[in-house]
Structure formats: structure tokens, C-alpha cells
C-alpha positions as CSV (number, residue, x, y, z in Angstrom):
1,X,213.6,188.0,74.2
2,X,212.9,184.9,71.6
3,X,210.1,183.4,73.8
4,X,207.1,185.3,72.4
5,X,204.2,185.2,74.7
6,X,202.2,183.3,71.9
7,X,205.0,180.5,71.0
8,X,204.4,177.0,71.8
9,X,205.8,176.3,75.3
10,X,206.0,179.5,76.4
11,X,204.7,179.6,79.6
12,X,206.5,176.5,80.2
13,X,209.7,178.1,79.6
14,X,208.6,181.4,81.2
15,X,208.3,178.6,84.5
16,X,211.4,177.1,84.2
17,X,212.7,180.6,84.0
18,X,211.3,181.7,87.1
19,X,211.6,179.2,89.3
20,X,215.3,179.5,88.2
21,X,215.8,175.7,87.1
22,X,217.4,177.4,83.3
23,X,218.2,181.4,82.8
24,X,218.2,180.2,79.3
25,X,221.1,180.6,76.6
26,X,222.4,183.9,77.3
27,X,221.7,187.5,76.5
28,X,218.6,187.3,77.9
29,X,217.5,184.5,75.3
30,X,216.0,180.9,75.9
31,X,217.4,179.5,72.3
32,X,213.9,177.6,72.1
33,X,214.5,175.5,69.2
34,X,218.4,174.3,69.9
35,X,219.0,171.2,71.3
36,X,220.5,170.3,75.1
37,X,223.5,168.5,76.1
38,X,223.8,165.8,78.4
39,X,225.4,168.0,80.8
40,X,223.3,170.9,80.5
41,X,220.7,167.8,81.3
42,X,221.6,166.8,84.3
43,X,221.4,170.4,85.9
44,X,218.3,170.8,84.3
45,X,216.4,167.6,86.0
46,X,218.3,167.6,89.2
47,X,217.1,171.7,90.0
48,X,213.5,170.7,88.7
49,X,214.1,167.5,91.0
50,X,215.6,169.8,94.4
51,X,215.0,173.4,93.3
52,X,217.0,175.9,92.1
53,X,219.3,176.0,95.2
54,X,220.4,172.5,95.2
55,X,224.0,171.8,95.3
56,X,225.5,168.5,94.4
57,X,228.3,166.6,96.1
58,X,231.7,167.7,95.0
59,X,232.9,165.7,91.7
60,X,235.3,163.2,92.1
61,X,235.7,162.8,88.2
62,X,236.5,159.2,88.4
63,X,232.7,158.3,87.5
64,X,234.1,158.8,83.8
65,X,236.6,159.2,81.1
66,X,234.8,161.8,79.6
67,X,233.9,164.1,82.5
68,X,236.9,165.4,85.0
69,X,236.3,167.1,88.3
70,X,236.6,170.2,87.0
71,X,233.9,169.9,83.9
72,X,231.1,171.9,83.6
73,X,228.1,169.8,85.1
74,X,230.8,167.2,86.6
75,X,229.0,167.4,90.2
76,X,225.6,167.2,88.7
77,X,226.7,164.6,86.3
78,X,227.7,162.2,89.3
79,X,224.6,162.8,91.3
80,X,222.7,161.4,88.8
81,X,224.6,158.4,88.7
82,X,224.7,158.4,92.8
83,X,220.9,158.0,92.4
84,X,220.6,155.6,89.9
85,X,219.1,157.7,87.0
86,X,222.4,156.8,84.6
87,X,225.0,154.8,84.2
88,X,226.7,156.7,81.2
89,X,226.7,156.1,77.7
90,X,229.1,153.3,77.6
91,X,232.6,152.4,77.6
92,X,233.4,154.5,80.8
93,X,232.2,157.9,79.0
94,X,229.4,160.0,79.7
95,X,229.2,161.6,76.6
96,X,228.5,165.1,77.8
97,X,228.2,167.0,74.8
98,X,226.0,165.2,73.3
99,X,222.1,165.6,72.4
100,X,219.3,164.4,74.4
101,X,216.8,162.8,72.0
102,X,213.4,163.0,72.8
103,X,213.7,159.2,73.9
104,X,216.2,159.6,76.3
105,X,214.9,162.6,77.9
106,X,211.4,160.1,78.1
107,X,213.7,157.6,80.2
108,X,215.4,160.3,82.6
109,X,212.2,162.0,83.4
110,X,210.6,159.0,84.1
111,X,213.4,157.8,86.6
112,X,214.3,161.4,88.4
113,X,210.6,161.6,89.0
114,X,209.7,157.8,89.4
115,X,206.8,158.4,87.1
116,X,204.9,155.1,86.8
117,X,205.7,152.8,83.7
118,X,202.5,151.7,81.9
């Protein structure tokens, strides 16, 4: 209901939506203009990666200080170190909570979809 059909990225969102990779913030809003976590991240690339049916490996939660077994995004977290795509933040964390800056998410796109580097 915050996604007017004229708003930039609209019918990217209304995609995402409906191939079920995000149902968006709750309520039956996208929350367009907040910003993602890390976590929310790595669901968000690997069901755009597999589809929205993809489940990952059960978490270990040894991959990180910062991310136990039973944390939301733990399973997904992992399989994206499995393939390679991160290695963490640094000093054993993940950082989950954290933003994704616009750089980053440059970086992770590139290696989930091994988009060619210039």
C-alpha cells in the first residue's frame, strides 16, 4: 500500500513481490525508502539467485560470533559464505544488523550472479 503505481521502482518491487523473493515490511507495505540489513540481504539475493522456494542448509552458527544457529537469516547467512559470496565483516562477526550501502550491495550482486567485472 506505499508502492504507488507511479513511484520510482515500482514495478521492480511489484516483481520482487510476486515472484515472492520479499513480501515486503509488513502490513501489506514494502517500506520503499528504509534501508536493509545484512541479514534481510542474504535471503533477498539467495531467493532471487534459487527462487522463492529455496531452502538453505541447516545453520551450524559456528561461521560467526555474531550470528547463532537460531538467528534470523543464520541458514542463509552461511550459504552465502558456502559459495564464496562473503566472508563476514571481520573479526569473526557478520554484522547482521547492519546496512547494506549501495557499494556493497554492488559487490554481492556482482558475485551471487557472476556478473562480469569491467
Amino acid at each position: 500500500t506505499d508502492v504507488p503505481s507511479n513511484a520510482f521502482a515500482a514495478a521492480w518491487i511489484e516483481q520482487l513481490v510476486a515472484e515472492r523473493i520479499t513480501s515486503g515490511c509488513g502490513n501489506g507495505n514494502y517500506c520503499p525508502d528504509r534501508t536493509i540489513t545484512r541479514a534481510q540481504m542474504a535471503v533477498f539475493l539467495l531467493r532471487a539467485k534459487y527462487g522463492s522456494t529455496h531452502s538453505p542448509p541447516t545453520a551450524t552458527g559456528t561461521l560467526f560470533a555474531d550470528v547463532p544457529a537460531n538467528a534470523f537469516a543464520a541458514a542463509w547467512i552461511e550459504q552465502l559464505v558456502a559459495e564464496g559470496i562473503t566472508a563476514g565483516c571481520g573479526a569473526g562477526n557478520y554484522c547482521p544488523n547492519n546496512a547494506v550501502t549501495r557499494a556493497q550491495m554492488a559487490v554481492f550482486l556482482q558475485r551471487v550472479f557472476n556478473l562480469p567485472l569491467p
